[in-house]
ZAMARGU-4260 file (C-alpha; in steps of 0.2 Angstrom, whole numbers, plus 5000, padded with zeros to 4 digits):
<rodrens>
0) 4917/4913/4730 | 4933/4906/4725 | 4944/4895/4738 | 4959/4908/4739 | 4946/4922/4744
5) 4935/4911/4756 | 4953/4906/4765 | 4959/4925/4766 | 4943/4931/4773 | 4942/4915/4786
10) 4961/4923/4791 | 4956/4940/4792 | 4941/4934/4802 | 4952/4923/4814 | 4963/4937/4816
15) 4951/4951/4821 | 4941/4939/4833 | 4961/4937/4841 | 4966/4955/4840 | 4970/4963/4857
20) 4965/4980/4862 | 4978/4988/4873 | 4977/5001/4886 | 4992/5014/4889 | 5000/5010/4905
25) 4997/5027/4910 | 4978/5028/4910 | 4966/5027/4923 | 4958/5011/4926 | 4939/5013/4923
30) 4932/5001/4937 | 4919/4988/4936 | 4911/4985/4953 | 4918/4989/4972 | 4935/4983/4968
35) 4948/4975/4954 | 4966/4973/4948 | 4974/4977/4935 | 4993/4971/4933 | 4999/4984/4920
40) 5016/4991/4925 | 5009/5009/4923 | 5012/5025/4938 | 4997/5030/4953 | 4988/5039/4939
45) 4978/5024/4935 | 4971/5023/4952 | 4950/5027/4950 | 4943/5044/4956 | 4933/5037/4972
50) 4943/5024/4975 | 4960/5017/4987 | 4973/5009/4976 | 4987/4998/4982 | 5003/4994/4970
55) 5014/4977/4972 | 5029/4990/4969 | 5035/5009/4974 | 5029/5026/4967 | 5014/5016/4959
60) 5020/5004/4950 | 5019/4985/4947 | 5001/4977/4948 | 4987/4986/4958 | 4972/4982/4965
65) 4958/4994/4968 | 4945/4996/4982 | 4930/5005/4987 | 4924/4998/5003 | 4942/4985/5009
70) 4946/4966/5008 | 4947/4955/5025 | 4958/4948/5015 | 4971/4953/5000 | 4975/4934/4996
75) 4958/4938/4985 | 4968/4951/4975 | 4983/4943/4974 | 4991/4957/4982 | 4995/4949/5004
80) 5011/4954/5010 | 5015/4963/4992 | 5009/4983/4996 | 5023/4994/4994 | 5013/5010/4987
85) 4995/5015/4991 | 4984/5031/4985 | 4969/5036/4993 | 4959/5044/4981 | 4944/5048/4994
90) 4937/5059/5004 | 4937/5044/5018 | 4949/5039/5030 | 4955/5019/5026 | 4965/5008/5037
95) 4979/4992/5029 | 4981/4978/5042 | 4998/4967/5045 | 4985/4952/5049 | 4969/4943/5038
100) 4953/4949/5044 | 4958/4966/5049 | 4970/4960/5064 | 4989/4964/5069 | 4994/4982/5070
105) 4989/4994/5056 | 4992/5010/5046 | 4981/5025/5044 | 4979/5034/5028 | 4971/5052/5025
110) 4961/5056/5013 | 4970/5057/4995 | 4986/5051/5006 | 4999/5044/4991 | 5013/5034/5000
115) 5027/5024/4994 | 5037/5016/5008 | 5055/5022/5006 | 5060/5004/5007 | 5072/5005/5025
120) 5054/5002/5035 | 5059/4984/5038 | 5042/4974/5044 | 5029/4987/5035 | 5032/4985/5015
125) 5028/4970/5009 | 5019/4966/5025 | 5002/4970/5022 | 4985/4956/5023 | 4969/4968/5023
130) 4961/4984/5022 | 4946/4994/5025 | 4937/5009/5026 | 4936/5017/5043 | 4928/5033/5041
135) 4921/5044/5030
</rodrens>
């Protein structure tokens, strides 16, 4: 093999071992496990089936983290005091807490509840430490 055709098959190598696969920002996250995050920029439609999403942003937007049973605490996700947009995909009934460890006053959403705060509810956008499931 000549030296010209070893280097363009080394580069071609290197090139597909870098290559990225993307996902649109519109699709639904596939989950791995009882919770993520995804930071796409993407809408609520890539919240799981199953699962309670929170967004960093309104109407879905921004990064998103994903839940099946809660967090004590969001600091984990990246996401305390940074929820501004949750969907409840579940049948269950879930609670988000101003305080770590499920403390402070809280906020109760329905099953398959979609919310965005409409930004003039000083004190509960952008105010959130943990979440759980409360009842299903």
């Amino acid at each position: 093999m000549k030296l010209t055709t070893r280097i363009v098959a080394l580069g071609a190598l290197v090139a597909g071992a870098f290559s990225l696969t993307t996902v649109p920002a519109s699709a639904e996250i596939q989950p791995q496990g009882d919770s993520g995050v995804t930071h796409a920029a993407g809408g609520y439609e890539r919240c799981p089936a199953g699962y309670l999403c929170i967004f960093e942003w309104r109407d879905g937007t921004g990064p998103m983290a994903y839940f099946k049973s809660g967090s004590p605490d969001l600091r984990q996700q990246g996401m305390n005091d940074s929820v501004s947009s949750i969907w409840n995909r579940t049948d269950c009934f879930w609670s988000l807490y101003e305080g770590l460890n499920y403390t402070g006053w809280r906020i109760h959403y329905l099953p398959n509840d979609q919310f965005s705060w409409p930004g003039w509810q000083d004190g509960y956008e952008d105010n959130m430490s943990s979440l759980r499931l409360e009842l299903c």
